[in-house]
Steps between C-alpha positions, in 0.01 A plus 500: 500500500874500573694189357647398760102449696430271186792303460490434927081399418591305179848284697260465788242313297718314281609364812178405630403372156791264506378432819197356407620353234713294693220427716262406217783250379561366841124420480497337169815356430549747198815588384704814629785548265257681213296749759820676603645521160189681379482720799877632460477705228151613615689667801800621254280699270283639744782667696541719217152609429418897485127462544223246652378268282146333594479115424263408743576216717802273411426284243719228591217275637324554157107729477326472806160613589351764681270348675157661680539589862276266652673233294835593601384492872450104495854462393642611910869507396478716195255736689696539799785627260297719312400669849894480639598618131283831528596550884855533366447711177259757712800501736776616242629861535291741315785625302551235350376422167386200528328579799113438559500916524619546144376251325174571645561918394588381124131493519433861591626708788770603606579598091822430512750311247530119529792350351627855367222524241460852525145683436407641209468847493240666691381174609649416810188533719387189372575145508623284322166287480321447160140570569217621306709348199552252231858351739252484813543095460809488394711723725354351783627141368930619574367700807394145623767306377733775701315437830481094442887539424598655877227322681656198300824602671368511818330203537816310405658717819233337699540145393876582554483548808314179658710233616691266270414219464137347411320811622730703301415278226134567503470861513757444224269353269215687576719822468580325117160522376387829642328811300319771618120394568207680374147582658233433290181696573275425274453171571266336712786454846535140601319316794283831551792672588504853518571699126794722673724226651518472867896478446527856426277642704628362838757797633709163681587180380753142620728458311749150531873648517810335635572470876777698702730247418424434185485101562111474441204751469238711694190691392460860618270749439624795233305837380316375177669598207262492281232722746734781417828676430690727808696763403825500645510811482247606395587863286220706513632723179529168301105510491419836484284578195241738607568772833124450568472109501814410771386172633703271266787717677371357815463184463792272681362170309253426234162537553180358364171674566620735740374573839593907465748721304762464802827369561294232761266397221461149494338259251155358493535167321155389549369824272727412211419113531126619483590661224642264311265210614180741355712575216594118365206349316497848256884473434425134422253618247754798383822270452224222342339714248863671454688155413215392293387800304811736443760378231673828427849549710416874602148487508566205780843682678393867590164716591590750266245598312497510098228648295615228257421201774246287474251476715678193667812715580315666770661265771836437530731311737679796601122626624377157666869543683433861615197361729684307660757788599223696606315237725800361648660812582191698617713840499801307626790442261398251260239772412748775331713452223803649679473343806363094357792315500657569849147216647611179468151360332618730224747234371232193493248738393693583142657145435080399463532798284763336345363173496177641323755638236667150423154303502389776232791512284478074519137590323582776261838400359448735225441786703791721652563867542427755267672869508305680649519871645516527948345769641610489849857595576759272626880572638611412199207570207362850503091487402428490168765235415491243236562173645535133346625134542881655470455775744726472805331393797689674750673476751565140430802395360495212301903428504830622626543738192203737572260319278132540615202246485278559223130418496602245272774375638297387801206357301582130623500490894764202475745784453508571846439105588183514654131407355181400687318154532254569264769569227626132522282183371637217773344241326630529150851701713461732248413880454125572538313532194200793443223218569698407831509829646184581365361212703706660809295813452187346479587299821643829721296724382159419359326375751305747562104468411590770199823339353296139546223625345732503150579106467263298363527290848530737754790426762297351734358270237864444352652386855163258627536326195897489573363302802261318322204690655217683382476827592168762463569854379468745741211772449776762415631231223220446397359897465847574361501211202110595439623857402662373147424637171405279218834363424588443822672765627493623865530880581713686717478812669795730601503807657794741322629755731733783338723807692717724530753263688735787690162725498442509895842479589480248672380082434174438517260246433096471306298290717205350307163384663199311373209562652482720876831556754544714765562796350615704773757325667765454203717319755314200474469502110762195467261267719166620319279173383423714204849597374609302204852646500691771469779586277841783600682722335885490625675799530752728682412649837487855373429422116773558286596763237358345167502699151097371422286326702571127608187353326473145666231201471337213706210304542287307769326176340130486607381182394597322799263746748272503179455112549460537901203749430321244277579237731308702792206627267615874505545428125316320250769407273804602311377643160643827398140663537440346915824558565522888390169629693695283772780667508374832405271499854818294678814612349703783724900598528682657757883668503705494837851604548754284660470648782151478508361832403214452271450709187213575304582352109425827384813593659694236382706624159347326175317211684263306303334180639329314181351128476569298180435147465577205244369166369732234587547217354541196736806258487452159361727335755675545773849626392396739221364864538136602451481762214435844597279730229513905395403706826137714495530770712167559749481909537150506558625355883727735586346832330445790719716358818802661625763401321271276245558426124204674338310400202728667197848474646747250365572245719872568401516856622811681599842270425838537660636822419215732410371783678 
């Protein structure tokens, strides 16, 4: 990025800063004389800077939180900024670099230096995205902050520009308090809404903008920025990866499940919303068990696969967040590593990520990253690279010298002056303590008749006697608290899916059934009664050149769809012995491509589909965590299927960077 682009952007928003500021004191009565003081220098210094440095939103109205999407919806003000805010950074040249075209390609394609860090050598048909690897969580965290910081920018532009006075005034403050919003799937959606928000899946939307003569304001109707990204142009050899796969050089816009591979391909939101909605109650069970059970910092941040991992590090959040790439982008873009970032849904999507991150690390204070060897090549880390809590992560810039952020320099989220609701205790207007966000998880996520089924009240219990009700357990509660072993515990089973990640060159996703489906028409697999869930593997269109094979792991919890079986007499309870002639008889797996070829697991590299299960302990109250036991591994159910862990075979198998 020339200087003379950033010092224009960084003047422009000083201004509008100042701008609001004024505003916000005009509103309040606060003083003035102190804001401009302390913006002054700001300005000075950063007309001298020689690289970008990322600091998230400005931090003169203090931390502010990211709030969920729905959530940020009710407040109309903030949301129509955050809509005009993305209509203008979509709308900056491309060449720019802090244009939505190269932020987006930091990401992946088009491989090209961001902020002159240059590639390392050999590597620059990569990106600069840490996947498959110990930084997965924590590069993502600047890469955020980066985006929050222009969008920040932006939306200040848009309050800007309303009329002064009183309206000016409002979007003012609402432009004050903004952050970028996340979309949390894994919850239960409110009012019976739909799990894939109806705000980014509607290709128009009004927005409220000043009039003509800027004396009062209108709504109009505006292309939905958050339904997808236009390239302007759009540079077919910028996404060119593989001379036999040329539809992402086709493209004009983003695209979620595709209609064809040509240039008029056009998105069917109602596939990846039915993906999504079938998806929901097993990522609820995946982030529950995930929050609850896993206490080690890589075990819980990336699907790599150690020999050395216990049997709980066989789901991650980096593999509960490749689903949802997967089943939102249905082939599209948000499906491909190179191509993710360029969809819109791509930002809310990774600040849950990132939210998931924060509510963990709240937990397991103790816990942070280890060094730790990444397999899969970066632009700026060749495979086979040590990595640790100093190691750069690139390209972001941490200050005007050419300092980058560490891993632990961005441990604490208030760095970049942002943090989420859950992190904040507004009764005590403190931070959150373990037990408070502990009771968060409990609330968001364990609803479900599994997760419930580990309190000594379940849920439904908990809340009637809230209300000062009584309230019967349902037969599913009641089937799953009968299944307890003599100390009380409550077991679990998990289904633990292993592969090859970059093995079919291409994403791809294992759908798992319980009991009969229609096995001959794989396109309606996501709507099957009898599919408990399915978890992807996220990878390049094409593969990518890797030294040894990308061993990766996930699982799909089957207690839930256990419970439903007992509850409609197809099972006669949950003891290890019912349930494994159950699911011996009932138990099947199927592999489809993104774009929707199906593939026998024979054919799929180093696949192996096991079930394990535990005895859990159940939680005494309502903001602690039940207590998860060892894991016993089931062979005896999968032994002889395609793709099955036989009887024998360590349930560890082949770790990251073996043969």
């Amino acid at each position: 990025m020339s200087s003379g682009i950033y010092f224009s952007t960084f003047r422009g928003v000083s201004s509008i800063l100042l701008s609001l500021y004024f505003a916000h004191c005009a509103a309040f009565h606060g003083p003035l004389l102190h804001i401009a003081e302390d913006l002054a220098p700001r300005v000075r210094r950063q007309q001298q800077l020689a690289t970008i440095p990322v600091k998230g939103a400005s931090p003169v109205f203090g931390v502010q939180s990211r709030l969920e999407i729905r959530q940020l919806q009710q407040d109309v003000d903030q949301f129509n900024l955050y809509l005009l805010g993305l209509q203008k950074m979509q709308a900056v040249n491309q060449s720019d670099p802090m244009s939505w075209y190269q932020i987006a390609g930091i990401h992946g394609m088009p491989y090209i230096p961001w902020d002159d860090v240059q590639a390392a050598p050999g590597q620059d048909d990569n990106g600069y995205c840490a996947h498959y690897s110990t930084l997965f969580l924590t590069w993502h965290r600047p890469y955020l902050a980066l985006f929050e910081q222009v969008l920040y920018e932006k939306v200040t532009e848009a309050a800007n520009e309303f009329p002064t006075g009183a309206l000016r005034q409002r979007y003012a403050q609402a432009a004050m308090s903004f952050r970028i919003p996340y979309w949390d799937w894994a919850a239960e959606p409110p009012d019976g809404g739909p799990v894939l928000p109806d705000c980014v899946t509607s290709p128009k939307v009004n927005v409220t903008v000043p009039s003509h003569d800027n004396a009062t304001t209108v709504i109009t109707e505006i292309s939905n920025p958050l339904y997808s990204y236009v390239f302007h142009p759009l540079v077919p050899s910028d996404f060119m990866y593989d001379p036999d796969l040329v539809q992402f050089t086709l493209y004009p816009q983003t695209l979620r499940a595709p209609s064809s591979t040509n240039a008029n391909a056009t998105s069917d939101e109602r596939a990846s919303a039915s993906a999504m909605a079938n998806a929901q109650s097993n990522l609820q069970d995946r982030v529950y068990n995930l929050m609850t059970s896993s206490k080690n910092y890589t075990t819980v941040c990336t699907e790599m696969w150690y020999d050395e991992n216990d049997d709980t590090g066989f789901d991650s959040i980096e593999a509960v967040h490749d689903v949802i790439h997967n089943n939102v982008g249905l082939s599209g873009h948000m499906t491909y590593l190179q191509y993710s970032a360029f969809d819109p849904v791509f930002w809310l999507h990774h600040a849950m990520v990132d939210r998931l991150f924060a509510l963990w690390q709240v937990i397991n204070p103790e816990s942070f990253i280890e060094p730790a060897v990444q397999w899969q090549p970066t632009f700026t880390y060749a495979a086979n690279t040590t990595e640790d809590g100093n190691s750069r992560l690139t390209p972001f810039h941490s200050d005007t010298t050419g300092d980058f952020w560490t891993s632990f320099a961005s441990r604490d989220v208030k760095k970049f002056s942002y943090t989420y609701p859950e992190l904040w205790n507004n009764d005590t207007n403190l931070s959150a303590s373990i037990s408070d966000i502990q009771a968060a998880v409990n609330n968001m996520y364990g609803r479900s008749s599994a997760a419930s089924s580990l309190y000594s009240k379940s849920l439904s219990r908990f809340h009637s006697e809230e209300r000062g009700t009584e309230a019967s357990p349902t037969t599913e509660e009641a089937s799953l608290a009968n299944a307890t072993t003599s100390t009380g515990a409550r077991r679990q089973y998990i289904t633990t899916i292993r592969a090859d990640k970059m093995g079919l060159g291409d994403s791809f996703s294992v759908y798992v059934f319980v009991g009969p489906f229609n096995d001959g028409d794989s396109s309606g697999w996501r709507s099957e009664p009898n599919l408990v869930g399915t978890h992807g593997f996220f990878a390049n269109l094409g593969g990518m050149k890797t030294e040894v094979p990308l061993m990766a792991s996930g699982t799909v919890p089957l207690t839930s769809a256990l419970a439903d079986k007992v509850e409609s007499d197809e099972l006669s309870g949950l003891g290890v012995e019912e349930v494994s002639i159950y699911l011996r008889q009932n138990l099947s797996w199927r592999v489809m491509k993104a774009d929707g070829c199906v593939v026998s697991s024979n054919d799929v590299p180093r696949l192996t589909v096991g079930v394990v299960s535990a005895d859990v302990q159940p939680a005494p109250t309502m903001d602690r965590f039940p207590t998860w036991g060892p894991f016993t591994s089931h062979p005896n159910i999968t032994e002889g299927m395609a793709g099955g862990l036989c009887t024998g075979e360590p349930v560890s198998g082949t770790s990251a960077g073996q043969g």
